[in-house]
PyMOL commands that place a pseudoatom at each C-alpha (Angstrom):
pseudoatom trace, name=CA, resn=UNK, resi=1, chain=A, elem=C, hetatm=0, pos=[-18.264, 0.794, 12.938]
pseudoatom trace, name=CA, resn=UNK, resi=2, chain=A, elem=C, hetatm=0, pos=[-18.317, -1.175, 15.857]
pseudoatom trace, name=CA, resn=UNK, resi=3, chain=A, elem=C, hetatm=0, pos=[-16.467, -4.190, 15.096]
pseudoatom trace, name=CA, resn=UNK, resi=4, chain=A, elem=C, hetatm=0, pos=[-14.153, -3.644, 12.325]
pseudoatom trace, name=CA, resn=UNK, resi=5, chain=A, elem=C, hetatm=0, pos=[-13.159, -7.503, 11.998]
pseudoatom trace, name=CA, resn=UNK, resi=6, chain=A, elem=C, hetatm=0, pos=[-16.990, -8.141, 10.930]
pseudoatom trace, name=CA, resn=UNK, resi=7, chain=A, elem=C, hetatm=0, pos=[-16.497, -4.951, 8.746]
pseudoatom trace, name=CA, resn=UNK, resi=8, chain=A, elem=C, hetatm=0, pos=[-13.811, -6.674, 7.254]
pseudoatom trace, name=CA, resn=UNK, resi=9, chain=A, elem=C, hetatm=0, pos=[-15.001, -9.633, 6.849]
pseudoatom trace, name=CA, resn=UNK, resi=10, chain=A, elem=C, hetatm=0, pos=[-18.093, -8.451, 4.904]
pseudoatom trace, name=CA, resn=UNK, resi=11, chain=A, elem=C, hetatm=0, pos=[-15.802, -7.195, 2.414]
pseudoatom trace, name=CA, resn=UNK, resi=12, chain=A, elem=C, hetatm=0, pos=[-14.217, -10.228, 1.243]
pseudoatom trace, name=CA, resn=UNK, resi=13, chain=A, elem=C, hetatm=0, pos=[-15.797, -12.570, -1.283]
pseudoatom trace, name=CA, resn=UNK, resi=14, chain=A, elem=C, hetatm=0, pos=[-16.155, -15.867, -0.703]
pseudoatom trace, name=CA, resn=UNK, resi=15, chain=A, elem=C, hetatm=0, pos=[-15.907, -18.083, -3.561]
pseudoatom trace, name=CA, resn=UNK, resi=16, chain=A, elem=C, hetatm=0, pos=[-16.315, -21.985, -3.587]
pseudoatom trace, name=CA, resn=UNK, resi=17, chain=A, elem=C, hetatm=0, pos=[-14.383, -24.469, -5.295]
pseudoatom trace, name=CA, resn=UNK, resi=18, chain=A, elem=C, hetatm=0, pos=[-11.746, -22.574, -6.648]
pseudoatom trace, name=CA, resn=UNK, resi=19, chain=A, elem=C, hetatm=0, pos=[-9.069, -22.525, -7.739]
pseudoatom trace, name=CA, resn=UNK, resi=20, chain=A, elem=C, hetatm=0, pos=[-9.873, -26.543, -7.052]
pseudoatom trace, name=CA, resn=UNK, resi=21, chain=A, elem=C, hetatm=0, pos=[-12.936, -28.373, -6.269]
pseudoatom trace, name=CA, resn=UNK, resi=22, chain=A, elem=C, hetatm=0, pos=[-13.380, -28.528, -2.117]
pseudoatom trace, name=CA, resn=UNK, resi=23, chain=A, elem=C, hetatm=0, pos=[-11.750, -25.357, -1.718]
pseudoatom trace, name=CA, resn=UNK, resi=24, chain=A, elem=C, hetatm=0, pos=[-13.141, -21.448, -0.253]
pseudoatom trace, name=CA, resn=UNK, resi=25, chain=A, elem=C, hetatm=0, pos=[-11.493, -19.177, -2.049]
pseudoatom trace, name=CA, resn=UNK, resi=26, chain=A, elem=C, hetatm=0, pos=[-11.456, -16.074, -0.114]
pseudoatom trace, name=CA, resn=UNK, resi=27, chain=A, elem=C, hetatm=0, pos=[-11.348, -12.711, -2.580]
pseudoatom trace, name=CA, resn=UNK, resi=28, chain=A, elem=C, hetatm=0, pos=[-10.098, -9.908, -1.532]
pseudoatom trace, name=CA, resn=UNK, resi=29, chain=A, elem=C, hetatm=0, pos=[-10.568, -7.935, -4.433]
pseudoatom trace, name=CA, resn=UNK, resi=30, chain=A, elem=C, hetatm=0, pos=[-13.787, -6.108, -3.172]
pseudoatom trace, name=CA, resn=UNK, resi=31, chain=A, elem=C, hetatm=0, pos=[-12.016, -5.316, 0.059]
pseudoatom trace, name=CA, resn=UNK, resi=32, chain=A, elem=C, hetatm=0, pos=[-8.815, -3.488, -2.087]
pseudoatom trace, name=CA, resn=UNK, resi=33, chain=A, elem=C, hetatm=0, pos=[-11.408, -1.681, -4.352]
pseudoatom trace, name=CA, resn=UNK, resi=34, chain=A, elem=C, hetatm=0, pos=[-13.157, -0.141, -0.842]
pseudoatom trace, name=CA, resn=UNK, resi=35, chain=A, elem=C, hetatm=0, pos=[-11.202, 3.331, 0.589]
pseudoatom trace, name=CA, resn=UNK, resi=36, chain=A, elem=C, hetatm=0, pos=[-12.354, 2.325, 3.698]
pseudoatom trace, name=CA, resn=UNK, resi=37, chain=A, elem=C, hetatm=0, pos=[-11.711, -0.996, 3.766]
pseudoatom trace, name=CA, resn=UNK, resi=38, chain=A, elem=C, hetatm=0, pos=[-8.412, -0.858, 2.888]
pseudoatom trace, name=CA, resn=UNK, resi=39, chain=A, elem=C, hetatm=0, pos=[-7.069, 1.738, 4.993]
pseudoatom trace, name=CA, resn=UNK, resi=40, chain=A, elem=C, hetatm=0, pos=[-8.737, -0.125, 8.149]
pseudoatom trace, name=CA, resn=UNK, resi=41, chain=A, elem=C, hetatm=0, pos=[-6.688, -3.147, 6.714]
pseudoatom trace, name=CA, resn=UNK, resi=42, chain=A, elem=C, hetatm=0, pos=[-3.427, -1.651, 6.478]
pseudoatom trace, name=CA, resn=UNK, resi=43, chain=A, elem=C, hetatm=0, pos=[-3.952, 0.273, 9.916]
pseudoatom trace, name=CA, resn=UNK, resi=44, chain=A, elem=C, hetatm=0, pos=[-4.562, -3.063, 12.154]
pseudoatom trace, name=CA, resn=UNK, resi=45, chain=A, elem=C, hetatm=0, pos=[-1.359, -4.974, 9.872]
pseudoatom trace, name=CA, resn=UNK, resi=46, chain=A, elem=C, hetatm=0, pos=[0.856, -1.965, 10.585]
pseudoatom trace, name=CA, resn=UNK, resi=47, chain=A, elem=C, hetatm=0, pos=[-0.299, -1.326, 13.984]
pseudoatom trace, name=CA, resn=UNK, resi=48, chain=A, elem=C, hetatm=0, pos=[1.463, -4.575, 15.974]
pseudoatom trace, name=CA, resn=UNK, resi=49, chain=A, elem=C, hetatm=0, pos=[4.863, -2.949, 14.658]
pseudoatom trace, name=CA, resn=UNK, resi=50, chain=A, elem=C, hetatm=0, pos=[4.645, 0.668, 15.203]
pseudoatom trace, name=CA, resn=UNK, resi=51, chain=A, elem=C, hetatm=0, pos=[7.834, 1.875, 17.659]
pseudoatom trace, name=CA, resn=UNK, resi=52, chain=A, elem=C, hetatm=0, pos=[9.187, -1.548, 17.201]
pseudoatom trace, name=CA, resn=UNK, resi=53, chain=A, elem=C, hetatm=0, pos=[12.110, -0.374, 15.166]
pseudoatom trace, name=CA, resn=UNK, resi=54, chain=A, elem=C, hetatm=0, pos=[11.730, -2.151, 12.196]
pseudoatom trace, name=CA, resn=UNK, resi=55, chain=A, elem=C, hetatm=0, pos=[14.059, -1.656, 9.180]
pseudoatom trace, name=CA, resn=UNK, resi=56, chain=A, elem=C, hetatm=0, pos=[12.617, -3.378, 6.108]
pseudoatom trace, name=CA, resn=UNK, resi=57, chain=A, elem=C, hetatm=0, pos=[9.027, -4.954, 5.559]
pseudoatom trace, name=CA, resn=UNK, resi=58, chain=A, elem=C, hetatm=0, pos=[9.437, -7.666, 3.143]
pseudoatom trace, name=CA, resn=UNK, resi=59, chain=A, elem=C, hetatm=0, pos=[6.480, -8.614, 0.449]
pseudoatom trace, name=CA, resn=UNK, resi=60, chain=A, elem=C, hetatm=0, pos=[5.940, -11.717, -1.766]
pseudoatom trace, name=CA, resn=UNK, resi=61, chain=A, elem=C, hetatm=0, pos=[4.702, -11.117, -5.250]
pseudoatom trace, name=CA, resn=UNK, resi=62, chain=A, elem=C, hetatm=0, pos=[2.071, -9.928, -6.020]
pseudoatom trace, name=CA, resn=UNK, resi=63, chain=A, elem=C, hetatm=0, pos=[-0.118, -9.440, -3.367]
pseudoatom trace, name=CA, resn=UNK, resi=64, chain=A, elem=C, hetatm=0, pos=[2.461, -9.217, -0.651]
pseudoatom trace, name=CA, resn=UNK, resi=65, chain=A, elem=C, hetatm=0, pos=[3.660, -6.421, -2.765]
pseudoatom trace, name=CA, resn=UNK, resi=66, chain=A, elem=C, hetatm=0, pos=[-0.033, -4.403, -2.193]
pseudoatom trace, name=CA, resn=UNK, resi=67, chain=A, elem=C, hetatm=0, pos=[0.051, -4.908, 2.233]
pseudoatom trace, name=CA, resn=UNK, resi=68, chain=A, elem=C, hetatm=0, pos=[3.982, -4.478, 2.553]
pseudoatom trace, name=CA, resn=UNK, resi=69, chain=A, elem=C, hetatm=0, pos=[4.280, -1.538, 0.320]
pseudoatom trace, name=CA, resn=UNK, resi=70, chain=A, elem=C, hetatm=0, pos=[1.156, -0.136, 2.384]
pseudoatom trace, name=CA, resn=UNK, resi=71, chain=A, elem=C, hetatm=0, pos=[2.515, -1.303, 6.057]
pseudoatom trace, name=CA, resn=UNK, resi=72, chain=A, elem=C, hetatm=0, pos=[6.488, -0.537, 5.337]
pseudoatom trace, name=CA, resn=UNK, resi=73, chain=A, elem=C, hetatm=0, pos=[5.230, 3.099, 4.871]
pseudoatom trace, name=CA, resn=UNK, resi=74, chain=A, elem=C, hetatm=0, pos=[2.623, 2.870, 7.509]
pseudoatom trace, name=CA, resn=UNK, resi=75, chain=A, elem=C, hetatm=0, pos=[5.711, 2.124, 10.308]
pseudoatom trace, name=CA, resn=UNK, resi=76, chain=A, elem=C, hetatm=0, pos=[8.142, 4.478, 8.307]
pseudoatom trace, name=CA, resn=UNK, resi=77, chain=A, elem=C, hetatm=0, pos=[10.148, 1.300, 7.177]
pseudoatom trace, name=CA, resn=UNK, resi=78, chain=A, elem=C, hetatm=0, pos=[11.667, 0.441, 3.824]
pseudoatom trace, name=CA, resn=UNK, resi=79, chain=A, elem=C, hetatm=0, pos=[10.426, -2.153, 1.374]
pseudoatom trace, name=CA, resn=UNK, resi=80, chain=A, elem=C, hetatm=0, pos=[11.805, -5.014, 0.089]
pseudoatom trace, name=CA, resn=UNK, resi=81, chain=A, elem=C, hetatm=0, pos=[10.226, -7.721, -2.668]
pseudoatom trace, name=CA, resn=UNK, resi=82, chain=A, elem=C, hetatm=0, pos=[10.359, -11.192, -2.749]
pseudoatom trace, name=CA, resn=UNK, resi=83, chain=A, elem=C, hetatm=0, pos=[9.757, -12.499, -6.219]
pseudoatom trace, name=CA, resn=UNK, resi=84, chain=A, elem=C, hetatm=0, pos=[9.135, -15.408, -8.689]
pseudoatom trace, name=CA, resn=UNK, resi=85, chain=A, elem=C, hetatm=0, pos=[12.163, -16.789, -10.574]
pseudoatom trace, name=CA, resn=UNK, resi=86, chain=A, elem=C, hetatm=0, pos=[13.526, -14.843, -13.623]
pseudoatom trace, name=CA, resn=UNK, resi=87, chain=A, elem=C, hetatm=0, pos=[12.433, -11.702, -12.815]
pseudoatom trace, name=CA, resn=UNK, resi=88, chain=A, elem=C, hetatm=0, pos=[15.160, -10.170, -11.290]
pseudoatom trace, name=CA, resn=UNK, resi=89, chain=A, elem=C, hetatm=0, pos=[17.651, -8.232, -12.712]
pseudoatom trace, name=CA, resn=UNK, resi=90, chain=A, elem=C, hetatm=0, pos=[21.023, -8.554, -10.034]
pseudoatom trace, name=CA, resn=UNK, resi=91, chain=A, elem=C, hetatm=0, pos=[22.715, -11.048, -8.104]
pseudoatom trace, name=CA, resn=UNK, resi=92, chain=A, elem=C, hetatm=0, pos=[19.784, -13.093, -6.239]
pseudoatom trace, name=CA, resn=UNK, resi=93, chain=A, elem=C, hetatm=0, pos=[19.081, -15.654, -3.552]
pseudoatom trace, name=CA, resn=UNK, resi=94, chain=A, elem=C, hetatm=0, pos=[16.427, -18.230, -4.016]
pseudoatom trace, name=CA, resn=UNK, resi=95, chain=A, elem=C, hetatm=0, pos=[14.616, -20.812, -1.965]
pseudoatom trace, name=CA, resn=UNK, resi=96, chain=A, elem=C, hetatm=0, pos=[12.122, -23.344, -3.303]
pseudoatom trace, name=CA, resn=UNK, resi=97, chain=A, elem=C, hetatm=0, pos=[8.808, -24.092, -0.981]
pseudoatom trace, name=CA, resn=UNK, resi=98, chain=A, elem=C, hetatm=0, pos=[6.096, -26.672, -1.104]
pseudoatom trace, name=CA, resn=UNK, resi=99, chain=A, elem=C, hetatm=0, pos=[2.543, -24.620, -2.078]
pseudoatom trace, name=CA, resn=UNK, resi=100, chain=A, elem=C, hetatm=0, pos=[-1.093, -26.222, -1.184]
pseudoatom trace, name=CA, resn=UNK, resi=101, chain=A, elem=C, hetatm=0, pos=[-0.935, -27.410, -4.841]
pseudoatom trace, name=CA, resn=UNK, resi=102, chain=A, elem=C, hetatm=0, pos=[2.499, -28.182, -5.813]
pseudoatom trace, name=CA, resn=UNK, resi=103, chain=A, elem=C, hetatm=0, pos=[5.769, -26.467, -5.475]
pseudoatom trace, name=CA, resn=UNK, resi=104, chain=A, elem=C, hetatm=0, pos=[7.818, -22.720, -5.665]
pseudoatom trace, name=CA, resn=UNK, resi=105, chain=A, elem=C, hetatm=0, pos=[10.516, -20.890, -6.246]
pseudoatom trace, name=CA, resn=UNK, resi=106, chain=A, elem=C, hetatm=0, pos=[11.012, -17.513, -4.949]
pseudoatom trace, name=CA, resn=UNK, resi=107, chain=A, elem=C, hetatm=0, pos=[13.825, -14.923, -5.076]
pseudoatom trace, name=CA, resn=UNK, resi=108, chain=A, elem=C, hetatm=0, pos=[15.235, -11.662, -3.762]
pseudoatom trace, name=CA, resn=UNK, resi=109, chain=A, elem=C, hetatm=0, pos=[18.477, -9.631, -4.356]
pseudoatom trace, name=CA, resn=UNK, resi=110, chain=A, elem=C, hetatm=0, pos=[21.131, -10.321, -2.593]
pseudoatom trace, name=CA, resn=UNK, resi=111, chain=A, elem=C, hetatm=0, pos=[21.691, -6.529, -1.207]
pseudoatom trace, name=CA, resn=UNK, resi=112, chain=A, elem=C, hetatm=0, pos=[18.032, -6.432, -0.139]
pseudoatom trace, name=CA, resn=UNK, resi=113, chain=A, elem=C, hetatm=0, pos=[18.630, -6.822, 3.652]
pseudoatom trace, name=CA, resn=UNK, resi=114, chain=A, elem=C, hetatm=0, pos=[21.869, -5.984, 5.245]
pseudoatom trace, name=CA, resn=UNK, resi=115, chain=A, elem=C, hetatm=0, pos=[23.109, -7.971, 8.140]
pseudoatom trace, name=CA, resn=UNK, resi=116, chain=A, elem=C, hetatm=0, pos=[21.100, -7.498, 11.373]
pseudoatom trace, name=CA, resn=UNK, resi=117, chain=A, elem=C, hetatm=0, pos=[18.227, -5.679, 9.574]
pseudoatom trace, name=CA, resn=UNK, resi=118, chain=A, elem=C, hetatm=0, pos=[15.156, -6.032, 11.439]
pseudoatom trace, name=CA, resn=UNK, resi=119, chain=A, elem=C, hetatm=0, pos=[12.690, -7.218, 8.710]
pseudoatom trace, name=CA, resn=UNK, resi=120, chain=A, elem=C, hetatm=0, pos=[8.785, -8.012, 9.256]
pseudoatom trace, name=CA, resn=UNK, resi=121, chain=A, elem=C, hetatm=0, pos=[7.760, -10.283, 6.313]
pseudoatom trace, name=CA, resn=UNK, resi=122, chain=A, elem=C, hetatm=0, pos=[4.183, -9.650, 5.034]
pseudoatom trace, name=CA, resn=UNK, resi=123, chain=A, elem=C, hetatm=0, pos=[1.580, -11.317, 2.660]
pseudoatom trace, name=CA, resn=UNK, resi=124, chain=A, elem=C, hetatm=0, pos=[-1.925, -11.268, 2.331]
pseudoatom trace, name=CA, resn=UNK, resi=125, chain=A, elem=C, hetatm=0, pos=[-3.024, -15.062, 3.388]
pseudoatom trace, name=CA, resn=UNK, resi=126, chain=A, elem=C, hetatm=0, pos=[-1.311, -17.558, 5.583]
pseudoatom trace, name=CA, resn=UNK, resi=127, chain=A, elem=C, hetatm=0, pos=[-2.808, -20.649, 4.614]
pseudoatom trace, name=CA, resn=UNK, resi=128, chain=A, elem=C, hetatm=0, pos=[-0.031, -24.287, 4.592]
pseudoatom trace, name=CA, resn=UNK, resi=129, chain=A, elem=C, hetatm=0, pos=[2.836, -21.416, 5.618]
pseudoatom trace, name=CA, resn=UNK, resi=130, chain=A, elem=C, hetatm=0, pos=[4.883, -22.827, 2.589]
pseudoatom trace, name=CA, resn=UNK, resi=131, chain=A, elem=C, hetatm=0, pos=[5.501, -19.184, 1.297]
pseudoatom trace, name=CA, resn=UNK, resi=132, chain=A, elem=C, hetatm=0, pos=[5.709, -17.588, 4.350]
pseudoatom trace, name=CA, resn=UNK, resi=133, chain=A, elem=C, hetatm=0, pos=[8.030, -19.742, 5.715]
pseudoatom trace, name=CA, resn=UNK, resi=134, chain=A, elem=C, hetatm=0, pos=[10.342, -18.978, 2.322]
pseudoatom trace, name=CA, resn=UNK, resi=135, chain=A, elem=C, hetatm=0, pos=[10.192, -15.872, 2.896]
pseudoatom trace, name=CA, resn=UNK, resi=136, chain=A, elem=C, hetatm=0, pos=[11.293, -15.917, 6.200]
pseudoatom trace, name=CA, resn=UNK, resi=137, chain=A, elem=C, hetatm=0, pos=[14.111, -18.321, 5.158]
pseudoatom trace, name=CA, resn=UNK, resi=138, chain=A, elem=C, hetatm=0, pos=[15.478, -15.667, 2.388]
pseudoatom trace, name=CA, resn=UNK, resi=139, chain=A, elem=C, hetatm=0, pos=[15.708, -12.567, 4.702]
pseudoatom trace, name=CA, resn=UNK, resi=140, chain=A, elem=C, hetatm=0, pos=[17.630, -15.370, 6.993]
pseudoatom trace, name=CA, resn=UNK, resi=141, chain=A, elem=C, hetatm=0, pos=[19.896, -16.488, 4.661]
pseudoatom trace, name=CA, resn=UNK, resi=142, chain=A, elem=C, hetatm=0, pos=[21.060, -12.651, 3.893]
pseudoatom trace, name=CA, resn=UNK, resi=143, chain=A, elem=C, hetatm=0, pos=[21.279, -11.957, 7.718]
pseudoatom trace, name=CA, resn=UNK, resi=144, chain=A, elem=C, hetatm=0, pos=[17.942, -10.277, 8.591]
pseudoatom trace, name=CA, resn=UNK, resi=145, chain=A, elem=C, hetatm=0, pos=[16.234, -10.943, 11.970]
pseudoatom trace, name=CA, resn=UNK, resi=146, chain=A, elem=C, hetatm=0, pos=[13.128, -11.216, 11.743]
pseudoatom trace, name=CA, resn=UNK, resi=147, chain=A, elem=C, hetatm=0, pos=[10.596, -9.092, 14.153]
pseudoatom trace, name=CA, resn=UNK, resi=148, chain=A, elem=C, hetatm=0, pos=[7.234, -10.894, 12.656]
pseudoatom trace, name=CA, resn=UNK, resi=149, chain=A, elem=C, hetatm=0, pos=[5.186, -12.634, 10.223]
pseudoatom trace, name=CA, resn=UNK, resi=150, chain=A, elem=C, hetatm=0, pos=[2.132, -10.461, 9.291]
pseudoatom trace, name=CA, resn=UNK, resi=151, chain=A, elem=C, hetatm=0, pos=[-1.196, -11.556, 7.196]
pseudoatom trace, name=CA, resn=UNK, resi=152, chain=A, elem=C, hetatm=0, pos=[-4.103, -9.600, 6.140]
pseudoatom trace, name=CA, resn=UNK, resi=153, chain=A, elem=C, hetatm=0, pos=[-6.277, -13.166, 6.416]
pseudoatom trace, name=CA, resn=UNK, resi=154, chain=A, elem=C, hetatm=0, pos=[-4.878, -16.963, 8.373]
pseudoatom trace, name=CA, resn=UNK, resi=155, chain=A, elem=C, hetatm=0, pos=[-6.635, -19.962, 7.229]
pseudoatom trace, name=CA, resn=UNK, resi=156, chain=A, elem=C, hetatm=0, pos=[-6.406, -21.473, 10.504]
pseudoatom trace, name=CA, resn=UNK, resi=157, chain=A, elem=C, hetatm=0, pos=[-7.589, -25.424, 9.178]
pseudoatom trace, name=CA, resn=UNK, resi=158, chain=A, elem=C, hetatm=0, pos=[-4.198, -25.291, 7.679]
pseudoatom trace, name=CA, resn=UNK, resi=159, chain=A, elem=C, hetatm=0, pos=[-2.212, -24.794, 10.538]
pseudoatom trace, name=CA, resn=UNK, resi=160, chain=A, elem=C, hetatm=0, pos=[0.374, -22.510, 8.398]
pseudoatom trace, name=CA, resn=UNK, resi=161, chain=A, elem=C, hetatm=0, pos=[1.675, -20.988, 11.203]
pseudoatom trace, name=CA, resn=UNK, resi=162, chain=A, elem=C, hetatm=0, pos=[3.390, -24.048, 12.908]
pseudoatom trace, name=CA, resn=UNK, resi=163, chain=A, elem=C, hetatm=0, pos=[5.983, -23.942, 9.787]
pseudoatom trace, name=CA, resn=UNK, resi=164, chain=A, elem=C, hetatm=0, pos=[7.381, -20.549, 11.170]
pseudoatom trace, name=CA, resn=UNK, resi=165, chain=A, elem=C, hetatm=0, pos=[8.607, -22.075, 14.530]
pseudoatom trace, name=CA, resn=UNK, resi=166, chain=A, elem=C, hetatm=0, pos=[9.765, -18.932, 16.838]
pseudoatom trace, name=CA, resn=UNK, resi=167, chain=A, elem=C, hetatm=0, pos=[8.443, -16.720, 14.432]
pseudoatom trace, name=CA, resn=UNK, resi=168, chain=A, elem=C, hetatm=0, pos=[5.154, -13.965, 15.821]
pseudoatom trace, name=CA, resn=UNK, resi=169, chain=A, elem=C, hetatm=0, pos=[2.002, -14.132, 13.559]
pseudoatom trace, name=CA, resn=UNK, resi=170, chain=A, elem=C, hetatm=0, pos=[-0.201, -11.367, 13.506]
pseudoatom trace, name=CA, resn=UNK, resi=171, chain=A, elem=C, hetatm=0, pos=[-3.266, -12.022, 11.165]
pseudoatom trace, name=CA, resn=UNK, resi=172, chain=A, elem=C, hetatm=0, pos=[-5.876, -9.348, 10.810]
pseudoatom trace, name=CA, resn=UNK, resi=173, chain=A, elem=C, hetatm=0, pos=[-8.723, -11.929, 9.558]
pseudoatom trace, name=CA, resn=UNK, resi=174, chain=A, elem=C, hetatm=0, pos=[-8.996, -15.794, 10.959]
pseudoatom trace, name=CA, resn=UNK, resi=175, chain=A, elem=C, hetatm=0, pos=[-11.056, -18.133, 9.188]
for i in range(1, 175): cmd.bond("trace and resi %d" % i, "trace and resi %d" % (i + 1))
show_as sticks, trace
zoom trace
């Protein structure tokens, strides 16, 4: 493999107009279902934090859940989750975002970061930033600093990234 961001590339499905008209959908589903494809993934997320102390990698449901599971253990970190409203069980802290096509809510147990945690908040696409930058806003409001914002793929049309202020991207895959 010579360039493994063309690899990578190849592997994700491109699908017009969805889940709107004028929008490229870009699949990843062919790139989870490849061995090889997915470890290369995880490896160039995880690598940016390796020896960077990091204490907790944070993921958004449900595919945030798939790369920070897969990074946290990648860098020897704990996981945290960051999920829709109702699903959790204890007390909770909850933000609501603008999306690209309408609004969220998303929340995470109180108890998941302890103050001063060092916390690197991962998802699979940064497209408006509206999600990320809730994300980043929950593992604030329970004290965490955050080292970095980490994306399998950036949509860089949408300019998601100016949303997270201070914050270091690292994106695998720009579009």
């Amino acid at each position: 493999m010579h360039d493994p961001i063309a690899y990578l590339k190849q592997t994700i499905r491109n699908i017009p107009d969805f889940p709107q008209p004028g929008v490229l959908f870009r699949d990843i589903t062919p790139l989870l279902a490849s061995p090889r494809a997915l470890a290369l993934s995880i490896e160039l997320m995880a690598n940016p934090y390796r020896g960077r102390s990091v204490d907790l990698v944070i993921g958004a449901e449900s595919r945030g859940f798939i790369f920070g599971t897969a990074v946290a253990c990648a860098i020897s970190a704990g996981f945290g989750i960051i999920r829709k409203p109702g699903k959790l069980p204890f007390q909770k802290v909850s933000t609501t975002y603008e999306l690209e096509y309408g609004n969220g809510s998303l929340e995470m147990h109180m108890d998941t970061i302890r103050p001063g945690d060092r916390v690197v908040v991962v998802d699979d696409v940064l497209a408006t930033g509206g999600t990320m930058k809730a994300c980043c806003d929950l593992v604030r409001q329970c004290g965490g600093a955050i080292v970095g914002a980490c994306t399998l793929i950036e949509i860089n049309a949408l300019n998601g990234r100016s949303k997270l202020g201070d914050i270091p991207v690292h994106s695998v895959l720009v579009y």
